[in-house]
GUVO-562457 format. One record per residue (C-alpha): x, y, z; residue in three letters. Coordinates in steps of 0.5 Angstrom, whole numbers, padded with zeros to 4 digits. Layout:
<atom c1="X" c2="Y" c3="Z" residu="ALA"/>
...
***
This chain:
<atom c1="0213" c2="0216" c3="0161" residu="UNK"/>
<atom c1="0217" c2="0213" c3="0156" residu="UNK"/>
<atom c1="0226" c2="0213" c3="0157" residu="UNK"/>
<atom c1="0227" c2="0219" c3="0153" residu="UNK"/>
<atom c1="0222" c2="0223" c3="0159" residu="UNK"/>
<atom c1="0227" c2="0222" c3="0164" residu="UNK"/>
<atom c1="0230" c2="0228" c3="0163" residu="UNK"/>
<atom c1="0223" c2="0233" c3="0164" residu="UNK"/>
<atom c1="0223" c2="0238" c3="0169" residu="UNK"/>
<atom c1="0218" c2="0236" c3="0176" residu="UNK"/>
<atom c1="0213" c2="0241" c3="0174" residu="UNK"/>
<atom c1="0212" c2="0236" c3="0169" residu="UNK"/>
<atom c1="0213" c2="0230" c3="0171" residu="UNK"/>
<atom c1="0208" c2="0232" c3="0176" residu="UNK"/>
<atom c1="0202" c2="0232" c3="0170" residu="UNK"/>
<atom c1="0204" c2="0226" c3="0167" residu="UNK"/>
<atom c1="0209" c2="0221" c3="0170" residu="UNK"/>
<atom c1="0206" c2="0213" c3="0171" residu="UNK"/>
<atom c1="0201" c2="0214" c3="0166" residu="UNK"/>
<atom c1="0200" c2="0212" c3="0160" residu="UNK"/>
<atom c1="0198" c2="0216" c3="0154" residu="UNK"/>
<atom c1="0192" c2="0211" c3="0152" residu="UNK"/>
<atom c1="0186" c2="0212" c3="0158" residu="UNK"/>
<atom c1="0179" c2="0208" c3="0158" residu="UNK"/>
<atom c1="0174" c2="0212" c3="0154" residu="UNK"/>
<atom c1="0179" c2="0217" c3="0153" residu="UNK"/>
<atom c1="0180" c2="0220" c3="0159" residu="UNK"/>
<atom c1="0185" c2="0226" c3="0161" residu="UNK"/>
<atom c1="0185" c2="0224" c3="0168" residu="UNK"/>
<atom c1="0187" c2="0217" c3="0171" residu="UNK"/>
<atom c1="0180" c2="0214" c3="0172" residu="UNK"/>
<atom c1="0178" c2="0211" c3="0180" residu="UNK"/>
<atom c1="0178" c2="0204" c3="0179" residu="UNK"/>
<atom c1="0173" c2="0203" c3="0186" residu="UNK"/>
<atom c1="0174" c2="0195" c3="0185" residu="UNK"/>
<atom c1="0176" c2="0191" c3="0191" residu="UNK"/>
<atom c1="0177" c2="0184" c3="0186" residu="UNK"/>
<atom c1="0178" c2="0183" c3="0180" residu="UNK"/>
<atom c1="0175" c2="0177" c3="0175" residu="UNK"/>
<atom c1="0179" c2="0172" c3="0171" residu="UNK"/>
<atom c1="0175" c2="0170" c3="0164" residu="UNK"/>
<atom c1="0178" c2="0163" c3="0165" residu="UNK"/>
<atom c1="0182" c2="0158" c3="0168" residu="UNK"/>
<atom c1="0188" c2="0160" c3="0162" residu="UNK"/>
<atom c1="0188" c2="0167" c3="0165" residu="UNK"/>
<atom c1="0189" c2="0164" c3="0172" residu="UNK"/>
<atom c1="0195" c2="0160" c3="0171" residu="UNK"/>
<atom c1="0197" c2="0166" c3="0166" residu="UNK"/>
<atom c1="0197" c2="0170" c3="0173" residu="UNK"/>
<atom c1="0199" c2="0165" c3="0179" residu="UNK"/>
<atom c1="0205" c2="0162" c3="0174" residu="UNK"/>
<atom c1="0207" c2="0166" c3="0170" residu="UNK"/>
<atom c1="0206" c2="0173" c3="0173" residu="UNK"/>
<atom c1="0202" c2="0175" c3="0168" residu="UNK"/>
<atom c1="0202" c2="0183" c3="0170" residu="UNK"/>
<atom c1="0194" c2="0184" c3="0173" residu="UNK"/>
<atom c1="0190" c2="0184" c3="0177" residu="UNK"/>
<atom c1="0187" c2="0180" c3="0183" residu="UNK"/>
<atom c1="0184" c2="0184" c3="0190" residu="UNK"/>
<atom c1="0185" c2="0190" c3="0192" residu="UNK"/>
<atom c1="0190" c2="0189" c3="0198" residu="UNK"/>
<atom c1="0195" c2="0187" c3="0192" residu="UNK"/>
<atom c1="0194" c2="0193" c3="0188" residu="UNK"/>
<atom c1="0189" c2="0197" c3="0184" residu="UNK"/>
<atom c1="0190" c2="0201" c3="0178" residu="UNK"/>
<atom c1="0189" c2="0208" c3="0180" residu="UNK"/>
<atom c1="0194" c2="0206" c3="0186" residu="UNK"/>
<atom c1="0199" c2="0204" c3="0180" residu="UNK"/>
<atom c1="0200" c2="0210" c3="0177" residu="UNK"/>
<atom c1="0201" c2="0214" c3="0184" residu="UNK"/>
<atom c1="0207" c2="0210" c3="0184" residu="UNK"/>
<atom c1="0210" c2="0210" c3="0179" residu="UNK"/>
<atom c1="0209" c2="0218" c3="0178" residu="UNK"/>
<atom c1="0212" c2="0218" c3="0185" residu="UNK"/>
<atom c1="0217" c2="0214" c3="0183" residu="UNK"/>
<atom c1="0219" c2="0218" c3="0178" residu="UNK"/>
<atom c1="0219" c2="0225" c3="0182" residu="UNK"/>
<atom c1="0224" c2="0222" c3="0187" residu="UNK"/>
<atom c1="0229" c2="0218" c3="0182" residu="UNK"/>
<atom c1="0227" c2="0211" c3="0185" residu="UNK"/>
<atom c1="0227" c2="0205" c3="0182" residu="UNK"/>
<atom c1="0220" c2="0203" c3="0186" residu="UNK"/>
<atom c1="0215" c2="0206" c3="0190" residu="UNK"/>
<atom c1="0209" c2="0202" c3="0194" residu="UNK"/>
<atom c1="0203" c2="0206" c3="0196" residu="UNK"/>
<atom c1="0200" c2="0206" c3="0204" residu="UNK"/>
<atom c1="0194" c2="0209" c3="0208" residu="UNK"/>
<atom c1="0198" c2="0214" c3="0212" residu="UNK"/>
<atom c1="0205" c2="0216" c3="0213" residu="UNK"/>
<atom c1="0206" c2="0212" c3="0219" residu="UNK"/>
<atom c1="0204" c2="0206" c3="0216" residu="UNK"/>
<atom c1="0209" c2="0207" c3="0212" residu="UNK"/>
<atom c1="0213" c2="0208" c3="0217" residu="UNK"/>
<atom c1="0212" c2="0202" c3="0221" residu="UNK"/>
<atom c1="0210" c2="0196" c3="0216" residu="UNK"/>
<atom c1="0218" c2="0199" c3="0213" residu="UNK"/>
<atom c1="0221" c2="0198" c3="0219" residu="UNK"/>
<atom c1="0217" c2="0191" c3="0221" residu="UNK"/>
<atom c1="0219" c2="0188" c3="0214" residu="UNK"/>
<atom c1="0227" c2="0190" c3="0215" residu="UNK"/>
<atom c1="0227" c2="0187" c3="0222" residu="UNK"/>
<atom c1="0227" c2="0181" c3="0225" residu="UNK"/>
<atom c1="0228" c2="0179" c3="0233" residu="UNK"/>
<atom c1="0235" c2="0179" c3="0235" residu="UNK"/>
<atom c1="0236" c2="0185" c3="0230" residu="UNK"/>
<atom c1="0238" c2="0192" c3="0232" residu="UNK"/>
<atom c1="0236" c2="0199" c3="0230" residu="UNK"/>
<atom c1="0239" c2="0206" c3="0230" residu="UNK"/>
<atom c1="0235" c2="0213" c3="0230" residu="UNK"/>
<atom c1="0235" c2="0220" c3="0231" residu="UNK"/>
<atom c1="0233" c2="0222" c3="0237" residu="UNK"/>
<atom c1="0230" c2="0229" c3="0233" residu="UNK"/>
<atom c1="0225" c2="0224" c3="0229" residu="UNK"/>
<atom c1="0216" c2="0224" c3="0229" residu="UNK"/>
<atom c1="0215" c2="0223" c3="0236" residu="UNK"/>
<atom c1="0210" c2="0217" c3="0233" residu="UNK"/>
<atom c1="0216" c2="0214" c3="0230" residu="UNK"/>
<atom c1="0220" c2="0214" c3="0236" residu="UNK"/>
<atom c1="0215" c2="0212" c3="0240" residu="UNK"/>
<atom c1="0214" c2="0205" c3="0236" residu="UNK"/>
<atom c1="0221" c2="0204" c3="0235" residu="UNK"/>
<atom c1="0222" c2="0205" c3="0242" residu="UNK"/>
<atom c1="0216" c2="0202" c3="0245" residu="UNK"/>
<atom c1="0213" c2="0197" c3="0241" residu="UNK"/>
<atom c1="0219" c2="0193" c3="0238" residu="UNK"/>
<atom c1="0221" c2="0191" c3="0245" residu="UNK"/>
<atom c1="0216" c2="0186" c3="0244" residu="UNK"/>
<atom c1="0219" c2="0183" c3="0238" residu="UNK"/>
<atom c1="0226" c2="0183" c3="0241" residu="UNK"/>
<atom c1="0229" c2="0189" c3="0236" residu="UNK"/>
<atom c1="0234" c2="0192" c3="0239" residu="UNK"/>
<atom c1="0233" c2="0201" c3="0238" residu="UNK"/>
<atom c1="0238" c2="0207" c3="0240" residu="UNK"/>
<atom c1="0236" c2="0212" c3="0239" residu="UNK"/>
<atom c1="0242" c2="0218" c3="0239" residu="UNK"/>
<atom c1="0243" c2="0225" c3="0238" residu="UNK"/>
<atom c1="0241" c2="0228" c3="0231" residu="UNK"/>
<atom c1="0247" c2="0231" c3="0228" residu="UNK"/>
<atom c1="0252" c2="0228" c3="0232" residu="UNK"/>
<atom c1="0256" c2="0223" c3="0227" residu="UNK"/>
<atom c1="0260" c2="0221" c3="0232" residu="UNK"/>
<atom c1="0255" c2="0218" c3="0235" residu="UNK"/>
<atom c1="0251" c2="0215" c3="0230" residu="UNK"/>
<atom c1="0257" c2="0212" c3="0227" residu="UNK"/>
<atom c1="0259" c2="0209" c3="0234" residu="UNK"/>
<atom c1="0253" c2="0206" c3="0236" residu="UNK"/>
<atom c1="0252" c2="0202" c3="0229" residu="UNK"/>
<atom c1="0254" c2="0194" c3="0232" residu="UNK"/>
<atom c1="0255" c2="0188" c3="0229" residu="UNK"/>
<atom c1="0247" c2="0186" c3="0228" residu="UNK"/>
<atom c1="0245" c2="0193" c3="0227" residu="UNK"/>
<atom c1="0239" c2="0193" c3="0220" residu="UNK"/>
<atom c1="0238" c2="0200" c3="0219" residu="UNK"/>
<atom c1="0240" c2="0206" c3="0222" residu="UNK"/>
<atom c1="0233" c2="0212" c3="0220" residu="UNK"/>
<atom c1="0233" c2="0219" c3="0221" residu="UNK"/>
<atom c1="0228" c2="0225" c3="0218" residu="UNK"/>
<atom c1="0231" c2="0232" c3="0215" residu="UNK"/>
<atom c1="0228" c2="0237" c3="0216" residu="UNK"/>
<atom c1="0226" c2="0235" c3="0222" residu="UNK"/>
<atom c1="0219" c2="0237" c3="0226" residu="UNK"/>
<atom c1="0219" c2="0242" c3="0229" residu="UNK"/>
<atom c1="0226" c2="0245" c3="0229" residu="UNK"/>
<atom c1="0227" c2="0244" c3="0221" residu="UNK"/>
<atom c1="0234" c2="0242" c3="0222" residu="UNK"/>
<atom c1="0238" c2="0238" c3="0216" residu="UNK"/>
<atom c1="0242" c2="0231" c3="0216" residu="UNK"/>
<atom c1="0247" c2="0232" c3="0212" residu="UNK"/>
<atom c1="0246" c2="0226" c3="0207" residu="UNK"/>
<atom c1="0253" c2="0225" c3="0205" residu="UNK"/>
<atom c1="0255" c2="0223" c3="0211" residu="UNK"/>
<atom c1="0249" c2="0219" c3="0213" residu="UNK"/>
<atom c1="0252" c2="0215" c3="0206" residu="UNK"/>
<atom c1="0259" c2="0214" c3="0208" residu="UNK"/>
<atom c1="0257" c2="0210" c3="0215" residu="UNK"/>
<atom c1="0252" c2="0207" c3="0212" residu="UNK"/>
<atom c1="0256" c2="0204" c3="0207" residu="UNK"/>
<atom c1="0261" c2="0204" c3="0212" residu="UNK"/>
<atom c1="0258" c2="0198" c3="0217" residu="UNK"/>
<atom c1="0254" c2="0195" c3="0210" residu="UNK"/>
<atom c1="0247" c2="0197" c3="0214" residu="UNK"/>
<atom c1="0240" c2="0199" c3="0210" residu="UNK"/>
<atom c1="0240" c2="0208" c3="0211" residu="UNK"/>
<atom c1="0233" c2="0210" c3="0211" residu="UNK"/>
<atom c1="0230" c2="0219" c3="0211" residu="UNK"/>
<atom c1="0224" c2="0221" c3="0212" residu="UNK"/>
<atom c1="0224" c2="0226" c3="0208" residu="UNK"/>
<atom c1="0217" c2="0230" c3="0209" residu="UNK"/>
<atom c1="0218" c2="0236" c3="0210" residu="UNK"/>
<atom c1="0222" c2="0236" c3="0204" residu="UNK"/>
<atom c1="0219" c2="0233" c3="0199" residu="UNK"/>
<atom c1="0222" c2="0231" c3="0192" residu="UNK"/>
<atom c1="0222" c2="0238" c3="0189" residu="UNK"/>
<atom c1="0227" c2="0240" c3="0195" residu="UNK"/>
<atom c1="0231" c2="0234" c3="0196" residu="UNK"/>
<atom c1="0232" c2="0227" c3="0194" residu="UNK"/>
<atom c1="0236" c2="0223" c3="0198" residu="UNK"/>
<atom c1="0236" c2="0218" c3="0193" residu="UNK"/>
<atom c1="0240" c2="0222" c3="0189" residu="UNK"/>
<atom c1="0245" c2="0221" c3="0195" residu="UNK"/>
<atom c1="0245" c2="0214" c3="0195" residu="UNK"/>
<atom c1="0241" c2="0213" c3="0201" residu="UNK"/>
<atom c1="0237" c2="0207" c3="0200" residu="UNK"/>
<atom c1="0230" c2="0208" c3="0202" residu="UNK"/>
<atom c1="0226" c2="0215" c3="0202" residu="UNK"/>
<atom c1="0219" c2="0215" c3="0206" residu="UNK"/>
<atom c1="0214" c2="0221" c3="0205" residu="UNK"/>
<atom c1="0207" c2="0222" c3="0209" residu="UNK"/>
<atom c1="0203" c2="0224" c3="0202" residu="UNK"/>
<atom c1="0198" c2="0227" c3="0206" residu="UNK"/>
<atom c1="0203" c2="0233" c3="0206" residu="UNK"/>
<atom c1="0205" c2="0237" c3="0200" residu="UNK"/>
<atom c1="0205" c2="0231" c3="0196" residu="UNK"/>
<atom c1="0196" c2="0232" c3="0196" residu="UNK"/>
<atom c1="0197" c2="0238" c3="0199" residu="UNK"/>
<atom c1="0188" c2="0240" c3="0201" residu="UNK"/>
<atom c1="0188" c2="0237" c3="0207" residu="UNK"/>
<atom c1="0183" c2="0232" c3="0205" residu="UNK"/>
<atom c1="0187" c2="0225" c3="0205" residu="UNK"/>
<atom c1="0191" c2="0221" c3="0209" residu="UNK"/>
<atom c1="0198" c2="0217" c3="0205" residu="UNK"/>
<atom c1="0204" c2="0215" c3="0206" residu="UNK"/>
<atom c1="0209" c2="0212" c3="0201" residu="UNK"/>
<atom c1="0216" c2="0208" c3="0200" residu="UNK"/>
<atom c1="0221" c2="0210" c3="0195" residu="UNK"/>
<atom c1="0228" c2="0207" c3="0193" residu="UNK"/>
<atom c1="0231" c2="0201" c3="0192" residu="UNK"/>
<atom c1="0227" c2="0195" c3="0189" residu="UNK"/>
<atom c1="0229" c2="0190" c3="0192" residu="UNK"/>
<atom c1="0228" c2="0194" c3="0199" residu="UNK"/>
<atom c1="0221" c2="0196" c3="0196" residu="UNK"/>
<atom c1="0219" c2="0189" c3="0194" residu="UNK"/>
<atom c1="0221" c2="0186" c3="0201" residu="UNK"/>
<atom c1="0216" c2="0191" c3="0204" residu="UNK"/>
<atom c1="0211" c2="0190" c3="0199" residu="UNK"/>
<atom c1="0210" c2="0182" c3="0201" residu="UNK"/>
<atom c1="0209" c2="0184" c3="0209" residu="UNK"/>
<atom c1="0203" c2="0190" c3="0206" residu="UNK"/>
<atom c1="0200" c2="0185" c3="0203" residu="UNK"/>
<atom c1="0199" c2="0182" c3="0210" residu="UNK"/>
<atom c1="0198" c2="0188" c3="0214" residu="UNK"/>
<atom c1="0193" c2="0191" c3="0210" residu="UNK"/>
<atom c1="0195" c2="0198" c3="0211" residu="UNK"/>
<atom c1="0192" c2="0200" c3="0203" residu="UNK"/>
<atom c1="0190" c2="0206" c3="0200" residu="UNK"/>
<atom c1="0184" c2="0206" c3="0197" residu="UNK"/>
<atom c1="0183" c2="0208" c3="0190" residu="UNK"/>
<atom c1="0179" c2="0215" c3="0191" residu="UNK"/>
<atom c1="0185" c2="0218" c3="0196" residu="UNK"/>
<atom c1="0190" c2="0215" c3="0190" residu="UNK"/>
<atom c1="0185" c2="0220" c3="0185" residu="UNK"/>
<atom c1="0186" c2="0225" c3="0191" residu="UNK"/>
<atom c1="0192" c2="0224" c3="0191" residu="UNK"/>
<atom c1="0194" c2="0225" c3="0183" residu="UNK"/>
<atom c1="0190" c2="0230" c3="0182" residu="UNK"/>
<atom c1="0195" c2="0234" c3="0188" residu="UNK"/>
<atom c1="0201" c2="0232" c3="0185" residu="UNK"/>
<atom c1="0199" c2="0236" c3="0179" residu="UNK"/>
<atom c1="0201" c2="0242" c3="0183" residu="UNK"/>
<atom c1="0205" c2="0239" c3="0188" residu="UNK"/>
<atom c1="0212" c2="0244" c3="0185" residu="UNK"/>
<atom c1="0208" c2="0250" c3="0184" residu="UNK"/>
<atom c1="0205" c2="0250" c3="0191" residu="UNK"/>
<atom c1="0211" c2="0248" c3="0194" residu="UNK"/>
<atom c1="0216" c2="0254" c3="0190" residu="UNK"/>
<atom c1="0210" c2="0258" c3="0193" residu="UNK"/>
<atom c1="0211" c2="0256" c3="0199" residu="UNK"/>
<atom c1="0219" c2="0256" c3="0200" residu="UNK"/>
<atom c1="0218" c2="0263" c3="0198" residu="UNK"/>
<atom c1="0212" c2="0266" c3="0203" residu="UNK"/>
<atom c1="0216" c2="0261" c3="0208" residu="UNK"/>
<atom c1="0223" c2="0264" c3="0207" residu="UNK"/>
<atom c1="0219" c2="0271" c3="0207" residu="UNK"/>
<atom c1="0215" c2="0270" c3="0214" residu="UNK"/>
<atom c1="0221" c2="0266" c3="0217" residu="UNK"/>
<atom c1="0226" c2="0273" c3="0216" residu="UNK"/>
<atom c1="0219" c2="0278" c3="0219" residu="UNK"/>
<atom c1="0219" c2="0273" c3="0225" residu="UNK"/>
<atom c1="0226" c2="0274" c3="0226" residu="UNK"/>
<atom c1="0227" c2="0281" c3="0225" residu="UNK"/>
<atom c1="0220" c2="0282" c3="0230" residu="UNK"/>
<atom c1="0221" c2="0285" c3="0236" residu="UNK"/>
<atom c1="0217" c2="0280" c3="0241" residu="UNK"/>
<atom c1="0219" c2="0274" c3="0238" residu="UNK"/>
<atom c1="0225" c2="0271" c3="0241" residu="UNK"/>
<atom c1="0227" c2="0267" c3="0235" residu="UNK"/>
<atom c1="0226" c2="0264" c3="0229" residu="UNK"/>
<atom c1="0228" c2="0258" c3="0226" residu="UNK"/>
<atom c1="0228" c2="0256" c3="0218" residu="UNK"/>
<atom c1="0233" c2="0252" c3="0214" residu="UNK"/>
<atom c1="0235" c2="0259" c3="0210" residu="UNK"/>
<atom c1="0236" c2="0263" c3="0215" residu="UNK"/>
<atom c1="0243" c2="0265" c3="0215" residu="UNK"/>
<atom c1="0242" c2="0263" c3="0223" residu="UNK"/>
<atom c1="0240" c2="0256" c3="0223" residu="UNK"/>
<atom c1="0244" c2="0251" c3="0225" residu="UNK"/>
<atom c1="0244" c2="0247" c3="0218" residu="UNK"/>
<atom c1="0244" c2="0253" c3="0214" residu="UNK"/>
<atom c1="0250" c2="0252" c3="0210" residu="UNK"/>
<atom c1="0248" c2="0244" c3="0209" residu="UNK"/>
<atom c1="0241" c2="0246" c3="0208" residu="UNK"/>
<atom c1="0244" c2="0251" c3="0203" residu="UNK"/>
<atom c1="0248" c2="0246" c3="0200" residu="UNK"/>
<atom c1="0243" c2="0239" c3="0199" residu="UNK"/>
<atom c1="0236" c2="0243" c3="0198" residu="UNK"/>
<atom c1="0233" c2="0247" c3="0193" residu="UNK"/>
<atom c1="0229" c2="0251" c3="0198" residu="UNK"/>
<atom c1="0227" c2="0251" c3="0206" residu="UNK"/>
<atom c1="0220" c2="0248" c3="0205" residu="UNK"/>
<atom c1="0213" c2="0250" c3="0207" residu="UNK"/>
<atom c1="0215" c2="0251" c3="0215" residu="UNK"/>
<atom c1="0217" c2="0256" c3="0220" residu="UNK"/>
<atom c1="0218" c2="0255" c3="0228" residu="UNK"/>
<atom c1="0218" c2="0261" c3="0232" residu="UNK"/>
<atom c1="0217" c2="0262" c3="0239" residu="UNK"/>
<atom c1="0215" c2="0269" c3="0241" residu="UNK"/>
<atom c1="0216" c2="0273" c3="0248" residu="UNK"/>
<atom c1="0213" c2="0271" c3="0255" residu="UNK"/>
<atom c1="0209" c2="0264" c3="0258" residu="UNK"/>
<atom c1="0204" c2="0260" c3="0256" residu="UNK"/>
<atom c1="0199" c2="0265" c3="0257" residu="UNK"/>
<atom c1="0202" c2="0269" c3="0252" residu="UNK"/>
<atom c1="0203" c2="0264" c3="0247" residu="UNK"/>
<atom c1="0196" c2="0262" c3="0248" residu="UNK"/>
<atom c1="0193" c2="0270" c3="0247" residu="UNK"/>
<atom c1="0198" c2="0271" c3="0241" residu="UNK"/>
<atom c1="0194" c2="0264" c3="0238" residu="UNK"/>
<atom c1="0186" c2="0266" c3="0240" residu="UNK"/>
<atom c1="0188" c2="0273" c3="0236" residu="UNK"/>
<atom c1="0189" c2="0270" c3="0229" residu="UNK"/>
<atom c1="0183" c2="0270" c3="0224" residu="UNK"/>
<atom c1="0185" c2="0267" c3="0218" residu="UNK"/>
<atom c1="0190" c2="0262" c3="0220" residu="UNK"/>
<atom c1="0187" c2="0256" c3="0222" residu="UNK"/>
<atom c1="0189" c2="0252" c3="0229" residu="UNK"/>
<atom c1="0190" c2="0246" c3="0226" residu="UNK"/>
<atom c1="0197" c2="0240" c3="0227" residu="UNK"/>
<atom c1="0198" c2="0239" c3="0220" residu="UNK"/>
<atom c1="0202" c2="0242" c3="0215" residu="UNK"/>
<atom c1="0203" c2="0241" c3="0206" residu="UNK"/>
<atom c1="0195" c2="0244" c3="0205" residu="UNK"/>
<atom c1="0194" c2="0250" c3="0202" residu="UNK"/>
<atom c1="0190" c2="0253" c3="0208" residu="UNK"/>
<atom c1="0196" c2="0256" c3="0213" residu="UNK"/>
<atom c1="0196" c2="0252" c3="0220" residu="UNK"/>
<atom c1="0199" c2="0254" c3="0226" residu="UNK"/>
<atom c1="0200" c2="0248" c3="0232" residu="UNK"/>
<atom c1="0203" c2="0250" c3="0239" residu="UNK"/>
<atom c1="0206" c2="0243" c3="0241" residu="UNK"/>
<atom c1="0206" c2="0244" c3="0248" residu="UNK"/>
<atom c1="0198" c2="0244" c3="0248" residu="UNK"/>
<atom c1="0197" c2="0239" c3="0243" residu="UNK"/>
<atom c1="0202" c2="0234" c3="0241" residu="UNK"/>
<atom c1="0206" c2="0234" c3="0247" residu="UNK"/>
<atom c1="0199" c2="0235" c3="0252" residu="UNK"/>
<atom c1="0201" c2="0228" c3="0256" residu="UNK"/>
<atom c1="0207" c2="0230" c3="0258" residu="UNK"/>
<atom c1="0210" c2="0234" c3="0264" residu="UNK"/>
<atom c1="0213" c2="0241" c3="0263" residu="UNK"/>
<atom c1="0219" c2="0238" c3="0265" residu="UNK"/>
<atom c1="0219" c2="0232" c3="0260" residu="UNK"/>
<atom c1="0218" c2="0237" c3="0255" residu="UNK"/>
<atom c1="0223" c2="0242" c3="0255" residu="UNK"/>
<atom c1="0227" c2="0237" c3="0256" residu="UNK"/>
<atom c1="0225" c2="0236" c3="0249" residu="UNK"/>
<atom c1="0226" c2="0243" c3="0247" residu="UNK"/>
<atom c1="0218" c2="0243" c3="0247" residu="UNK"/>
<atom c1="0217" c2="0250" c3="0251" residu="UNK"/>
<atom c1="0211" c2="0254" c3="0253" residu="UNK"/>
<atom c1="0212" c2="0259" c3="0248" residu="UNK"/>
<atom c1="0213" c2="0255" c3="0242" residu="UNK"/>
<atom c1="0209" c2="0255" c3="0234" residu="UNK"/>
<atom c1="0210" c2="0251" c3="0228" residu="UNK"/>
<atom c1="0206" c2="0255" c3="0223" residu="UNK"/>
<atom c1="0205" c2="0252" c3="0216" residu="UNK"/>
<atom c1="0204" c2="0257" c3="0211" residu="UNK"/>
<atom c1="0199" c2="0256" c3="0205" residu="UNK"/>
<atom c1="0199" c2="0259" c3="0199" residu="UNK"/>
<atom c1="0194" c2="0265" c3="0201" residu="UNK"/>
<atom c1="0198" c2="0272" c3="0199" residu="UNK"/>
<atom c1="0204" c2="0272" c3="0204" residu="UNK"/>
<atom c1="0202" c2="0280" c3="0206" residu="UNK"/>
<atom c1="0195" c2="0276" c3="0208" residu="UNK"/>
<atom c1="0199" c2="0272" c3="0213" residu="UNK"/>
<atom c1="0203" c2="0277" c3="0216" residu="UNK"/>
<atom c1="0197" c2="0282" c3="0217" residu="UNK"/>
<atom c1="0194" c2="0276" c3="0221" residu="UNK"/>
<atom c1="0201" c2="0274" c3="0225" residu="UNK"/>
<atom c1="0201" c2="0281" c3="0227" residu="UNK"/>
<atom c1="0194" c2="0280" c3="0231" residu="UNK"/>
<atom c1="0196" c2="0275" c3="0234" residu="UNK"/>
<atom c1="0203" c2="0280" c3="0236" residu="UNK"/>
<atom c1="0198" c2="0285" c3="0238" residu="UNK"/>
<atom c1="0196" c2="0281" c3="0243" residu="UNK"/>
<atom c1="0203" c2="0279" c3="0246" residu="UNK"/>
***
């Protein structure tokens, strides 16, 4: 897109950002260009590459040209200088996180992160000699304090998996600012159609692509957005880890994007709605959706997003045994751990994510018996709900 399309709405951004207008043999679509290298015609076009960067390409671990116009379109819907393309949301996450620290480094996260990343800057950094604290999700005072001298980035997610709390972005800017260190969202359950950090000045924005950005279930992608020189100085480390998507999943992944923003404006709504059925049911206990007047982060959900996303966390009345009955009644919802597809999926952490845990160490993490995370789809929301009230009937 040229300068002046700046100004153009998500929905079409979506269908056209990073393309140019000219395609081979004239083809509406990106074409999959399923090369792993890439030839030079002689030793000039060699040179042309190695010392005076001409802009080309060499072999598929440095870039592919389907994988380019991802990019750039992504780059586009999130208002970032720069975007870099991996082969799942996590290792987005953790080829970010390696290419920014050093041994000796510190880092500072919420403790209301994917428990993957956690686990990785928890666990695996040590071995690297990097520092991790993890402090209290909402808590600025903590967050503030626990930055030090050799403290690189401090991370966070918003909203967060599973009980949809919100960061609130300005004040995440102002002790970044204030301490000169990287700020770095996960901002995958909100996606650039609800919220864009960078418009906040966070440096650093992440998103798993498998989600709502190609939203059918059918791919694993992850994506870096932000400041260029950030997004550079990790793009040297993936050149070396290799985590690349390959060019299929960036066609996939295009060809998603396409209705990324009616999905998701459909899904904030059929969201919204079961959010204020499952609030108002007699045999759940409580419900929880940043556009519930009863969300903790109601008010800077309102202020900072355009709507409250694709999820809703629930717990319904009774033990595990109820909650297990309640989720074998469903017919149409599919038992699955995924969110951002078309397909309505409902997952039950305490049986699946959480399974290695004691019930202790769980509940310590707010994971109890009987509670849901429901990812709604695109399918009629009176749908959904008639297939919530079997699993009610049986509670």
């Amino acid at each position: 897109m040229s300068q002046k399309d700046k100004s153009q709405s998500i929905f079409t951004k979506s269908i056209h950002a990073g393309e140019d207008r000219a395609r081979y043999a004239d083809s509406i679509t990106t074409p999959i260009v399923q090369s792993s290298t890439y030839s030079f015609k002689d030793s000039k076009e060699i040179e042309a590459y190695t010392k005076n960067d001409k802009k080309r390409y060499e072999y598929g671990r440095y870039g592919n040209p389907t994988e380019k116009v991802a990019e750039r379109r992504l780059a586009e819907l999130d208002n970032a200088e720069e975007a870099l393309m991996f082969s799942s949301g996590m290792m987005a996450i953790t080829t970010t996180i390696l290419a920014l620290v050093q041994s000796g480094d510190h880092i500072v996260i919420t403790d209301d992160c994917y428990g993957k990343t956690l686990e990785f800057c928890r666990s695996y950094l040590k071995r690297f000699g990097i520092e991790c604290t993890i402090v209290p999700f909402g808590n600025y005072d903590v967050l503030d304090a626990s930055v030090k001298k050799n403290t690189r980035f401090i991370f966070s997610e918003s909203p967060t998996n599973p009980y949809l709390n919100v960061f609130d972005m300005v004040k995440f800017k102002q002790i970044g600012d204030k301490h000169k260190v990287i700020t770095i969202i996960d901002s995958t359950f909100a996606t650039p159609f609800n919220q864009r950090p960078l418009d906040y000045g966070i440096d650093l924005v992440i998103h798993s692509a498998t989600k709502y950005l190609a939203g059918h279930n059918d791919i694993l992608a992850g994506v870096l957005l932000g400041k260029k020189d950030l997004v550079l100085k990790v793009r040297e480390l993936h050149k070396s880890m290799g985590g690349v998507i390959d060019p299929h999943c960036c066609y996939l992944l295009l060809r998603g994007l396409k209705t990324f923003p009616l999905r998701v404006k459909a899904q904030n709504a059929t969201a919204l709605r079961i959010a204020e059925y499952l609030e108002g049911h007699p045999k759940t206990e409580k419900a929880y959706y940043p556009f519930l007047k009863s969300h903790n982060h109601y008010q800077i959900a309102k202020e900072q997003m355009k709507g409250g996303g694709g999820v809703v966390t629930f717990t319904v009345k009774g033990d595990l045994d109820a909650a297990k009955r309640f989720m074998d009644s469903l017919e149409m919802i599919y038992i699955a751990p995924s969110l951002g597809g078309v397909e309505t999926l409902i997952t039950h952490p305490a049986t699946v994510t959480y399974y290695r845990y004691t019930r202790e160490q769980r509940y310590d993490l707010g994971i109890v018996d009987n509670l849901f995370r429901l990812a709604v789809g695109i399918e009629d929301v009176e749908d959904i709900i008639a297939d919530l009230e079997r699993g009610f009937a049986k509670v």
